[in-house]
C-alpha positions in Angstrom: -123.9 2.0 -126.3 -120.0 1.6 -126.2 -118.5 1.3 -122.7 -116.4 4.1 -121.7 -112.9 3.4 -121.2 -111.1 2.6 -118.2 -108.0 3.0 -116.5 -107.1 -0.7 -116.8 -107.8 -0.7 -121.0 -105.9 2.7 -121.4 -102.4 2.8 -122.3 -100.1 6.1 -122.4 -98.7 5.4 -125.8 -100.1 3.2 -128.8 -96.9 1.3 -128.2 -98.2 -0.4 -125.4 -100.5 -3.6 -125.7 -103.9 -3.0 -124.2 -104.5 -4.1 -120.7 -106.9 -7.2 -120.4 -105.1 -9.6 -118.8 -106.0 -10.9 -115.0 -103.0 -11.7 -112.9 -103.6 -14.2 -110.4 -100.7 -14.0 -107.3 -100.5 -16.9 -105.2 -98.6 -19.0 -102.7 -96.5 -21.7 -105.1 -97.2 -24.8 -104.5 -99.1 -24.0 -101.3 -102.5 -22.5 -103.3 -101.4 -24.1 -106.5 -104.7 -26.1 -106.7 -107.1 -23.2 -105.8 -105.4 -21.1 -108.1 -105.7 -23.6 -111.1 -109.3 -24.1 -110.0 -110.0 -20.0 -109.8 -108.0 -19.6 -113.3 -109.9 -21.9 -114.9 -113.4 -20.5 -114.1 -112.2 -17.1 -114.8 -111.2 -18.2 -118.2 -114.4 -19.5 -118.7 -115.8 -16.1 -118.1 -114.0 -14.8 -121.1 -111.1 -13.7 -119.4 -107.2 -14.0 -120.5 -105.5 -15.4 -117.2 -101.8 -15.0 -116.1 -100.8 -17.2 -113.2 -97.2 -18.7 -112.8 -98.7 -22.1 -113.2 -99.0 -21.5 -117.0 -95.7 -18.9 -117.8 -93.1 -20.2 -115.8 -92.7 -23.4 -117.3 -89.4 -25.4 -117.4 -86.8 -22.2 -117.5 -88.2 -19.6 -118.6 -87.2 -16.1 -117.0 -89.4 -15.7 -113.8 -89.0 -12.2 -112.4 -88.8 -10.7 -116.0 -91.9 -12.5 -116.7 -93.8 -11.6 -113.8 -92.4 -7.8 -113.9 -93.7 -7.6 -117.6 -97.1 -9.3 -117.0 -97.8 -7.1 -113.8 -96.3 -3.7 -115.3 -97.4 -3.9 -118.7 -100.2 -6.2 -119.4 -102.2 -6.9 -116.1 -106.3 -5.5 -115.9 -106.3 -6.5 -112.6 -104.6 -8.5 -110.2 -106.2 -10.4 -108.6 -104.4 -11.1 -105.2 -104.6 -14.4 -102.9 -103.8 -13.9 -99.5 -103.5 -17.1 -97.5 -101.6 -18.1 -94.4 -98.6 -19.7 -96.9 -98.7 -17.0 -99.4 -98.3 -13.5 -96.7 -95.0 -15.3 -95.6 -93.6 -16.1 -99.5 -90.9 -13.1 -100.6 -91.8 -13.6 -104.2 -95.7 -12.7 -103.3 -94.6 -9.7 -101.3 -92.6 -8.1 -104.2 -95.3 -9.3 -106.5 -97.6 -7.0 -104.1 -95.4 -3.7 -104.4 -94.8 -4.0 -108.0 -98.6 -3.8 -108.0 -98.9 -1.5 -106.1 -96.6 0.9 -107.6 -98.4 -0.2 -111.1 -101.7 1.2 -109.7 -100.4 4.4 -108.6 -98.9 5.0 -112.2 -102.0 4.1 -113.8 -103.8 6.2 -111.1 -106.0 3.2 -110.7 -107.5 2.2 -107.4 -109.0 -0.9 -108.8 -106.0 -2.7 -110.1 -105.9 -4.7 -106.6 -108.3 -7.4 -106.0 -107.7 -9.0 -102.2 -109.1 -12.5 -101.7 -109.1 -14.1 -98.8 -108.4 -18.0 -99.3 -108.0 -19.4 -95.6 -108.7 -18.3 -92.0 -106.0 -15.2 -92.3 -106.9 -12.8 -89.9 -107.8 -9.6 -91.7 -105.2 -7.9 -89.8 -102.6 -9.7 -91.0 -102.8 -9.0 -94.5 -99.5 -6.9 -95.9 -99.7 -3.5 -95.2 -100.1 -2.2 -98.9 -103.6 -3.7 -99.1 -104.8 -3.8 -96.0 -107.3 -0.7 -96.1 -108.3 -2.4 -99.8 -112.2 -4.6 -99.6 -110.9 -8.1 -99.5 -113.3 -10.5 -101.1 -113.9 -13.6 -99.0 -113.5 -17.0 -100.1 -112.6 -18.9 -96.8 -115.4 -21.5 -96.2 -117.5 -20.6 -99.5 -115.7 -20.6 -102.7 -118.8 -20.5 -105.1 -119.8 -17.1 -103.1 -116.2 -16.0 -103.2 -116.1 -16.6 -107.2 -119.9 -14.6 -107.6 -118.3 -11.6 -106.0 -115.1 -11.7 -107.8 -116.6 -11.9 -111.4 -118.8 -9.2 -110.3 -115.8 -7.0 -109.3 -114.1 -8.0 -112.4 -116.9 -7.4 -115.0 -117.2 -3.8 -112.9 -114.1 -3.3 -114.8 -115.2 -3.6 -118.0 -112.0 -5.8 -118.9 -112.0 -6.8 -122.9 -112.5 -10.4 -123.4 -110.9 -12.3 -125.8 -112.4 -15.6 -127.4 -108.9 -17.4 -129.0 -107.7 -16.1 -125.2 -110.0 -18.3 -123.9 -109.5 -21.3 -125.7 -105.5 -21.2 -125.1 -106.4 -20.8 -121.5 -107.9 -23.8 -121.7 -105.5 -25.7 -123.2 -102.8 -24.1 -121.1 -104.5 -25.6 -118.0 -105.4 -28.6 -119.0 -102.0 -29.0 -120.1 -100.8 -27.8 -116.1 -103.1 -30.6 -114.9 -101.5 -33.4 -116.8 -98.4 -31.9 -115.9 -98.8 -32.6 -112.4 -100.8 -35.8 -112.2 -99.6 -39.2 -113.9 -103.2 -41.0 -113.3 -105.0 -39.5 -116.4 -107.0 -41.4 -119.0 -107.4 -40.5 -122.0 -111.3 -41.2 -122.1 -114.0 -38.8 -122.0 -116.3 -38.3 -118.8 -119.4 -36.7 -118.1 -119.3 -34.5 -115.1 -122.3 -33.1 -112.9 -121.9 -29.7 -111.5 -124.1 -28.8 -108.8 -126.4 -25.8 -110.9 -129.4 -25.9 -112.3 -129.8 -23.8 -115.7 -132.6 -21.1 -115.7 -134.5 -22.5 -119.3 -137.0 -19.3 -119.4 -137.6 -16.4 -117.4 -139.7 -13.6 -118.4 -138.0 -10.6 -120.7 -139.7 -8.2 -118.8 -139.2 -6.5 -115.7 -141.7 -3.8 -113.9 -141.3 -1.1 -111.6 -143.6 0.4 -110.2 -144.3 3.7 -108.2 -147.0 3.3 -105.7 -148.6 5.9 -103.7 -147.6 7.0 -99.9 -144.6 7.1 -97.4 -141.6 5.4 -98.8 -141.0 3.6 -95.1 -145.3 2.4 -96.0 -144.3 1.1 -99.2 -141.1 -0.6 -97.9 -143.6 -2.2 -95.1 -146.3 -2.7 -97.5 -144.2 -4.5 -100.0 -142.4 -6.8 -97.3 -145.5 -8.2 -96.4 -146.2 -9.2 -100.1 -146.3 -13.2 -100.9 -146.1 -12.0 -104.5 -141.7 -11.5 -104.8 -141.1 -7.7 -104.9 -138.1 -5.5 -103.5 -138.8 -1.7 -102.8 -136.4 0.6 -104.1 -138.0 4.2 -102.7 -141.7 4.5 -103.5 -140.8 2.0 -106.1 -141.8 -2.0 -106.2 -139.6 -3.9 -108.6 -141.1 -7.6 -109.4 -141.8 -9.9 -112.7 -145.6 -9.2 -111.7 -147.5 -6.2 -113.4 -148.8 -3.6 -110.8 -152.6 -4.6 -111.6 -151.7 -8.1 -111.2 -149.9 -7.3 -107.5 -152.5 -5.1 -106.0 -155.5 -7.1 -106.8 -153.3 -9.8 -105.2 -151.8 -8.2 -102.4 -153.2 -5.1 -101.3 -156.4 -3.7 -103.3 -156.1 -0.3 -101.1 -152.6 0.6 -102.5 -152.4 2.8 -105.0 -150.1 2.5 -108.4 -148.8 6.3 -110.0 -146.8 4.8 -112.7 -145.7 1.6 -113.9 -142.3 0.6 -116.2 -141.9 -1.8 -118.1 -138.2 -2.3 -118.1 -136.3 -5.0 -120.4 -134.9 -7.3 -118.4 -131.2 -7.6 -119.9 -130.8 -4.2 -120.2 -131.8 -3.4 -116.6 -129.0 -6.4 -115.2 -126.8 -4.4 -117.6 -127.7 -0.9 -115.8 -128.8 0.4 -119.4 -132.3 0.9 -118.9 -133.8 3.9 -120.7 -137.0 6.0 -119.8 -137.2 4.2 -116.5 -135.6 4.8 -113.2 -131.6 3.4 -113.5 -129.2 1.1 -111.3 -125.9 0.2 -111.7 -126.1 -2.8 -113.2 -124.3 -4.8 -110.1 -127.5 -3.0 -108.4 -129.9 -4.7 -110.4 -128.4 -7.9 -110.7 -128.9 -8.6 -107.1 -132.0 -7.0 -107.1 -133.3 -9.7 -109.3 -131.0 -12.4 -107.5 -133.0 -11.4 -104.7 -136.6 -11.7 -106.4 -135.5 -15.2 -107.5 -134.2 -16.4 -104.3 -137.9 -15.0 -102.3 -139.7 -16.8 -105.4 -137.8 -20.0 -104.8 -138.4 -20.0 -101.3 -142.0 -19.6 -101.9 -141.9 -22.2 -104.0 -140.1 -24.3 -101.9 -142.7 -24.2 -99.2 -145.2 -25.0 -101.3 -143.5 -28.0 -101.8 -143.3 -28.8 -98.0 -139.8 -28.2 -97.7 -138.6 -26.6 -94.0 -135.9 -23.6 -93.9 -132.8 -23.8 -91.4 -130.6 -20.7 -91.0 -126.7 -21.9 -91.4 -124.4 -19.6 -90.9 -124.6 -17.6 -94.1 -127.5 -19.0 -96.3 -130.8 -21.0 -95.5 -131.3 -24.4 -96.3 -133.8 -25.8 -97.0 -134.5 -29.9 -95.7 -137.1 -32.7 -96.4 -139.2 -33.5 -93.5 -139.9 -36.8 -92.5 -142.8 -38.2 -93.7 -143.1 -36.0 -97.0 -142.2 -38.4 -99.4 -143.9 -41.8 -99.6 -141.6 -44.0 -97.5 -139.0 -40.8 -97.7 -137.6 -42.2 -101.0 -137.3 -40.6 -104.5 -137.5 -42.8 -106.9 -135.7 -41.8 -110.5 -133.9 -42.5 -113.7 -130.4 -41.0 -113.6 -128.4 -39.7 -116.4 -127.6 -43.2 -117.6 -130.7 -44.3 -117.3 -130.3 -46.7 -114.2 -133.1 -46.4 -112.1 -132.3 -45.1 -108.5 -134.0 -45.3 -105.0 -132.8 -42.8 -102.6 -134.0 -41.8 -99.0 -133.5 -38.0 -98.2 -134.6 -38.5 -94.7 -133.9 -40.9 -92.3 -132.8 -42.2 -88.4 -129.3 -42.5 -87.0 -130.6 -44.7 -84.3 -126.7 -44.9 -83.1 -127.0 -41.0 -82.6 -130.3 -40.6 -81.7 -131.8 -38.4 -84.1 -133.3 -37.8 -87.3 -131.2 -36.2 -90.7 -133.0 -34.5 -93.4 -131.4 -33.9 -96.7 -130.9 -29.9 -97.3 -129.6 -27.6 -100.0 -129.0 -23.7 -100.2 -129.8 -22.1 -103.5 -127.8 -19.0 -104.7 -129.7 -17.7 -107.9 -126.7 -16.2 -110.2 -128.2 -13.3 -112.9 -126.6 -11.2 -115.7 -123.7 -13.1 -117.3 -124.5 -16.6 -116.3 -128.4 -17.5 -116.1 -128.1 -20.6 -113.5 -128.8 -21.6 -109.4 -126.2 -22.4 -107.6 -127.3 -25.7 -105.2 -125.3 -26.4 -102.1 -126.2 -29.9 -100.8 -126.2 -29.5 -96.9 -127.7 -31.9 -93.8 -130.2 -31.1 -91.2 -130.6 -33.1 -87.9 -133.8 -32.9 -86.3 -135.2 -34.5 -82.8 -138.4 -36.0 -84.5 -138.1 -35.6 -88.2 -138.8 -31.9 -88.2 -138.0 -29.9 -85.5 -134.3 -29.3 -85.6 -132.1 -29.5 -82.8 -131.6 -26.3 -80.9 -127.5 -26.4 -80.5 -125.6 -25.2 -83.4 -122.1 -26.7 -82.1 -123.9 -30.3 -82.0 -125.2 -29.9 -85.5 -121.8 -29.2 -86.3 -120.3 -32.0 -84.5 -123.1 -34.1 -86.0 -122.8 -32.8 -89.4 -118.8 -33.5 -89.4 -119.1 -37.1 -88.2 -122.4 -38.6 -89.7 -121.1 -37.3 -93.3 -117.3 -38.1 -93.2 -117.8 -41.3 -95.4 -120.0 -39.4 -97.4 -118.0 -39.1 -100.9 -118.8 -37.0 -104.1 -121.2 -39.5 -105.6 -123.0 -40.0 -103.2 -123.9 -36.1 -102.4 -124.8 -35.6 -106.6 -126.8 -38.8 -106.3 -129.1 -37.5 -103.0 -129.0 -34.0 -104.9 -129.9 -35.5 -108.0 -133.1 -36.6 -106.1 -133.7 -33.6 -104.4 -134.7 -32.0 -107.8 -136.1 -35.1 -109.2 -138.4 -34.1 -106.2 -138.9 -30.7 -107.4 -139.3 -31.3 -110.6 -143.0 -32.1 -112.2 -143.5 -34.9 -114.4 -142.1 -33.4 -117.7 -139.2 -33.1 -115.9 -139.3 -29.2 -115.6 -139.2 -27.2 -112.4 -141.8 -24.4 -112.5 -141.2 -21.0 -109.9 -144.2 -18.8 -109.8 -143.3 -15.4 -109.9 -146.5 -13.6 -109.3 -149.5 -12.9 -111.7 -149.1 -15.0 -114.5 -144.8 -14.5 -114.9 -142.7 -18.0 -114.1 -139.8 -19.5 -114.0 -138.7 -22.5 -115.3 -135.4 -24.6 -114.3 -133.8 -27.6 -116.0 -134.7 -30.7 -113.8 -131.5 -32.2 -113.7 -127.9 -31.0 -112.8 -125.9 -29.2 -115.4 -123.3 -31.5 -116.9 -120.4 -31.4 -119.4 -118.2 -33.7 -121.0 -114.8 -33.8 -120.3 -112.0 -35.2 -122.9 -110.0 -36.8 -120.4 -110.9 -38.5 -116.7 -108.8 -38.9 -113.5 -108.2 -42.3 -112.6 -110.3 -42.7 -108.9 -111.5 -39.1 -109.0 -115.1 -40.9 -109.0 -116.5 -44.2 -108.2 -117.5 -46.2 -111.4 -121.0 -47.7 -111.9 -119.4 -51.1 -111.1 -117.4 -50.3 -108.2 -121.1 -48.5 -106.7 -122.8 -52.2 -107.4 -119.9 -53.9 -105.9 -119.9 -51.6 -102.7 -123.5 -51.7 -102.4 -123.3 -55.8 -102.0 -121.2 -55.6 -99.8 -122.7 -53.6 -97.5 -126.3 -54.2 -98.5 -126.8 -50.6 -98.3 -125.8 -47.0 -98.7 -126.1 -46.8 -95.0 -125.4 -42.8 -95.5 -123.0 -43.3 -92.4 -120.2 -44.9 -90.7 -121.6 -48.6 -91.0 -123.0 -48.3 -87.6 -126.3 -47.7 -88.1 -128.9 -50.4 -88.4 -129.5 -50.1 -92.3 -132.8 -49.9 -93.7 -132.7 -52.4 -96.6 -135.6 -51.3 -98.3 -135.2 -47.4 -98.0 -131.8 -47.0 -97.8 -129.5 -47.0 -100.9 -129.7 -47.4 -104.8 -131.7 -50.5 -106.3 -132.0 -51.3 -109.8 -135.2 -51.3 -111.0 
């Protein structure tokens, strides 16, 4: 079924080229790097991207260009407000051209606030301040989720040639502005894991009784299930559930509903969400399945702020140490839990997932620490585990987080190198044991730490002490060996 059109695809006269670009305003050069990282993950997505990092190059008109982008070819604009960028003039009148743009189009959508930085809300220019800002400030992997979401609610046209010149136009930005590139390929390790099967089949069934019952009923379920109503939604059929769960409760109807067509709200002969609805309905179902799983595997949660973690005890693993073959097949000893004697506690290893459904099949892993009194209890004060946090991991660089999180699923994973999820009755779901990865054309000289430089580090200090140097190093346990 063709999408209806919108009021960013529409144009009052044929003459006019179709809307489907997304403008990106920023602070230049204050948010030039988050808004070459944002541009390139929207491209990506599909998406044709307009930022000043990739049109206003080397004389080229600049307010004709932005006034034609913005009034004639912009989707959306997506807005970044940031301490540097509410005091720039050129940001401002990029604001009320937009502004005025939407009220011609009669679109209330052709705004998109994002909040980089610690910005007070009530700060942000008058024009937008009653718009839903999406925040980004401390999280951007949550930030970017909620943005694609906003922007696929648009139903903006994607272009696949767009996509590719994006690309190019970016990468070209990013040699622009650094002279320590070289021309040699390098794998790169994100921090997701891909979802390799799920089943194509979703249920939802109507059980018997009180709503509020069925809500209570269902919460109690180990079996993952959301209530929607008298409706249970869940990977599980409704035989397989109650004989499970709760024998007593009683099942009126059952759908089976196609899984991409429900995250695309286009389910027929079956109860119907918006498809932004269902997608975090089955987010939701995956994140309570991986928790379960998770516990299974003696993992223990910690509430941060936003997300639980979840950390390695002491004592689970055999000596606390994973042992595993990385990507280059060097063989790898790493300890996920440990002693700061110097601090007087225990850390644990942690990571928050963030399931991510409908466009992209993936989790989202964010690697995080845990300090505990005796290996398992955590300590009680959240500002010390911030204090502890910031100072035990400031030496902590990007290798050495993807090696202890390449661990972390090594640990998950079973022996064929596959991470299984129960979903209830006999549905799984399976996850790629290692990291996602992709192979970049060119590298930046001392963005990483080679394999040589690691073995030269590592004899100097004997160990991946995981701290400051401070701590008395466990030469055994502590580090990467060879094997």
């Amino acid at each position: 079924m063709a999408d209806a059109e919108t009021p960013s695809q529409i144009s009052d006269t044929d003459d006019v080229p179709v809307r489907r670009t997304v403008f990106i305003s920023h602070a230049n050069p204050e948010d030039n790097e988050f808004t070459a990282w944002l541009g390139t993950r929207l491209i990506g997505a599909g998406y044709h991207v307009w930022s000043d990092l990739l049109r206003l190059i080397g004389g080229e008109p600049f307010w004709r260009d932005i006034g034609d982008a913005i009034k004639d070819h912009a989707a959306v604009v997506v807005l970044v407000l940031s301490r540097s960028s509410v005091l720039k003039p050129g940001v401002l009148d990029e604001i009320a051209l937009a502004v005025a743009t939407a009220r011609k189009l009669k679109n209330p959508k052709f705004i998109i606030p994002i909040r980089l930085d610690d910005l007070p809300f009530d700060e942000f220019p008058e024009q937008v301040i009653r718009l839903n800002a999406i925040n980004f400030n401390g999280n951007w992997a949550e930030g970017l989720h909620r943005l694609l979401e906003a922007v696929d609610e648009r139903a903006i046209s994607k272009i696949e040639s767009a996509h590719e010149q994006g690309i190019a136009e970016f990468r070209n930005f990013r040699l622009r502005q650094s002279a320590a590139i070289a021309q040699e390929s390098e794998i790169i390790e994100g921090s997701w894991l891909r979802i390799s099967s799920l089943p194509a089949t979703v249920y939802l069934n109507r059980y018997g009784g009180d709503p509020k019952a069925v809500a209570k009923a269902l919460g109690q379920f180990k079996t993952p299930a959301i209530a929607w109503d008298r409706l249970g939604l869940g990977f599980a059929r409704a035989g397989e559930i109650v004989e499970a769960e709760t024998p007593d409760l009683s099942v009126e109807h059952g759908y089976a509903v196609d899984l991409q067509s429900f995250v695309a709200g286009q389910t027929e002969d079956a109860p119907q969400l918006r498809g932004a609805d269902a997608r975090r309905m089955i987010a939701n179902l995956l994140r309570q399945a991986w928790e379960n799983f998770a516990t299974g595997k003696g993992l223990m949660p910690y509430e941060f702020a936003n997300s639980t973690g979840w950390y390695v005890p002491r004592g689970l693993i055999e000596k606390d140490t994973v042992v595993f073959d990385d990507r280059s097949g060097k063989r790898r000893r790493k300890r996920l839990t440990g002693r700061s004697e110097k601090r007087d506690v225990y850390w644990s290893f942690a990571v928050t997932v963030h399931p991510v459904v409908g466009r992209r099949w993936l989790f989202e892993l964010k690697p995080q620490v845990v300090f505990t009194e005796d290996g398992r209890k955590p300590i009680e004060s959240k500002p010390k585990m911030a204090r502890l946090r910031k100072s035990f991991c400031k030496n902590w660089w990007n290798d050495q987080w993807r090696t202890l999180l390449n661990a972390y699923v090594r640990f998950l994973a079973g022996e064929d190198g596959v991470i299984r999820i129960p979903l209830g009755g006999s549905a799984e779901l399976t996850l790629a044991g290692e990291l996602m990865a992709f192979e970049a054309p060119t590298r930046i000289v001392g963005d990483s730490i080679s394999p040589a430089e690691a073995e030269a580090i590592e004899t100097e200090t004997s160990a991946d002490s995981l701290d400051d140097g401070e701590d008395r190093p466990d030469l055994d346990d502590l580090g990467d060996e060879e094997g």
